[in-house]
C-alpha positions as CSV (number, residue, x, y, z in Angstrom):
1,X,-20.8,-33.4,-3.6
2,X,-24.4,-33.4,-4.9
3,X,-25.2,-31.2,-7.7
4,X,-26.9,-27.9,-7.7
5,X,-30.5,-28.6,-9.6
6,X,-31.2,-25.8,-12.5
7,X,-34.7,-24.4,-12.3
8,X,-36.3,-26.1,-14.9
9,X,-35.3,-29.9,-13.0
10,X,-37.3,-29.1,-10.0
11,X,-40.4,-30.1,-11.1
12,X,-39.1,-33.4,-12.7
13,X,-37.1,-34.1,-9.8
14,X,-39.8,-33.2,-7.4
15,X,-42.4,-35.5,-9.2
16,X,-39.7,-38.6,-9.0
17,X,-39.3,-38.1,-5.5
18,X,-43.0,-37.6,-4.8
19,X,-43.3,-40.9,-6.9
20,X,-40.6,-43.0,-4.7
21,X,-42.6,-41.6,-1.8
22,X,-46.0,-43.6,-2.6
23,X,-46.9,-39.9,-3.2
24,X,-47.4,-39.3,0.3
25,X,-45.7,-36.6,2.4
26,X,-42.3,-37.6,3.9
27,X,-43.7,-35.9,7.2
28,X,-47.3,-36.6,8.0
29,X,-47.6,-39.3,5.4
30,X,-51.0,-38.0,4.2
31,X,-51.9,-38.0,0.4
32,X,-50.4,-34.8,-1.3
33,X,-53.1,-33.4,-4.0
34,X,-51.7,-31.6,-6.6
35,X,-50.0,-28.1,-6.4
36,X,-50.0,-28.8,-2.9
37,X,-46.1,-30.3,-2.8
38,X,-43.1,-28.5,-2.3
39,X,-39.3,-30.1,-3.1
40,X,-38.4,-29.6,1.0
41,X,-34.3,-28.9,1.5
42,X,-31.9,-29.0,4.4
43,X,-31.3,-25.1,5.3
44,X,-27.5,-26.3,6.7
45,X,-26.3,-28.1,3.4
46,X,-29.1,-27.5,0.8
47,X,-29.6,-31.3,0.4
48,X,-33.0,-32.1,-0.9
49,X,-34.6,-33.7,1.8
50,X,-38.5,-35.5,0.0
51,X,-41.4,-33.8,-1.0
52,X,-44.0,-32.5,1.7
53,X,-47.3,-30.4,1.9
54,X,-46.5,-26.8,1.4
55,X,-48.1,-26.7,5.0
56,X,-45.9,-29.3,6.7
57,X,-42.3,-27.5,4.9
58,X,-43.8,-24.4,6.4
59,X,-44.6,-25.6,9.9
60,X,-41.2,-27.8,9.9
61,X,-39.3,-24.3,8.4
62,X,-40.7,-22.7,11.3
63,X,-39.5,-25.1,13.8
64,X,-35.8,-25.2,11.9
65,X,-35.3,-21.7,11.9
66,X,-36.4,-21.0,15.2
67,X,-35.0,-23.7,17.1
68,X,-31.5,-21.5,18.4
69,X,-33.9,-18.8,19.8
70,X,-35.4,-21.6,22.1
71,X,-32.2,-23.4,23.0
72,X,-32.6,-25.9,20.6
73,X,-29.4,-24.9,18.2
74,X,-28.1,-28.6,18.9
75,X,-29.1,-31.4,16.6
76,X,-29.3,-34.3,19.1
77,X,-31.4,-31.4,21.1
78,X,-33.3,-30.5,18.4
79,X,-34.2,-34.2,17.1
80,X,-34.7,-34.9,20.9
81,X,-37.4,-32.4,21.2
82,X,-39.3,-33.1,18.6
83,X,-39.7,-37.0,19.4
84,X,-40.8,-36.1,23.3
85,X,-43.1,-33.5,21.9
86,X,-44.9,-36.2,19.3
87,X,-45.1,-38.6,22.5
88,X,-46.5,-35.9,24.8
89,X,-48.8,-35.1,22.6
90,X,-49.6,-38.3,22.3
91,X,-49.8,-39.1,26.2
92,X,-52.3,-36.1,26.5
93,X,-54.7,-36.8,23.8
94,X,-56.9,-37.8,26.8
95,X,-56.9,-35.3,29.9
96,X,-54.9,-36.5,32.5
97,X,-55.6,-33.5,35.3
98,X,-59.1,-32.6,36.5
99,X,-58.0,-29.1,35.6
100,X,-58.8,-27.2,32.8
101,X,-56.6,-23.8,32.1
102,X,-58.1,-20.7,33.1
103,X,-58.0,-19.0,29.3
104,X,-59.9,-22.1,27.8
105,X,-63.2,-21.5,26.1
106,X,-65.5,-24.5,26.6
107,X,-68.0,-24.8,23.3
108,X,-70.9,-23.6,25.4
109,X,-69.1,-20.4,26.7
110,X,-67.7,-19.7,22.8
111,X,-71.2,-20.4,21.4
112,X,-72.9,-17.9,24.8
113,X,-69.8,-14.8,23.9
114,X,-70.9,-15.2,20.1
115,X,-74.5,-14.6,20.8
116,X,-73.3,-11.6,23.1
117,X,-71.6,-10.3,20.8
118,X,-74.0,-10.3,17.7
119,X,-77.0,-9.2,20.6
120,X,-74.6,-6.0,20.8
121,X,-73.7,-5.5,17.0
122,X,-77.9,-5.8,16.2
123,X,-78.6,-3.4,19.6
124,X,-75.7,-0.9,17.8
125,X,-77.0,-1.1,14.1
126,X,-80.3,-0.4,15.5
127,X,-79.2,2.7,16.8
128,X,-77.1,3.5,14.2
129,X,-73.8,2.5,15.9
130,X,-74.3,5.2,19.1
């Protein structure tokens, strides 16, 4: 059974393991800068895991601890879903429909509601806001 780290380890341990990583993240396998790497852990054992972005523990800690609510509870189901998503992704980089969906903001209609929007906030401060 591993052994419980005390709080003043953590840091050497997570620098050794950041160190045996190439000190990349074990997810995205970017460059972590400093004070930007978190020791990641296994919420089901308490294992650590490798040393990740804070960003990418929080996105995959989100995923984790939601993945029952969606159906996902099941490991093979879990792991299964999250290599189909990476490929889908993948697959649809490109557009592969002629369709785009109806809430989409192209950059020209963002950049024309901005404009609107600050034409009504100079119109208002004008008038005082009546």
């Amino acid at each position: 059974m591993p052994s419980k780290l005390k709080a003043a380890q953590v840091a050497p341990v997570r620098q050794q393991l950041l160190a045996k990583q190439g000190r990349l993240c074990a997810v995205c396998q970017l460059p972590i800068p400093k004070d930007n790497d978190v020791l990641d852990h296994c919420h089901k054992h308490g294992a650590l895991r490798g040393v990740l972005h804070r960003s990418c523990n929080s996105l995959l800690g989100v995923l984790e601890n939601n993945r029952a609510r969606y159906g996902l509870g099941d490991d093979a189901q879990f792991l299964a879903f999250l290599q189909n998503a990476g490929a889908y992704l993948m697959r649809h980089k490109e557009p592969q429909t002629p369709w785009l969906h109806p809430t989409f903001k192209t950059e020209e209609e963002k950049r024309l509601l901005k404009n609107s929007r600050a034409r009504k906030a100079r119109a208002a401060a004008k008038t005082g806001g009546k």
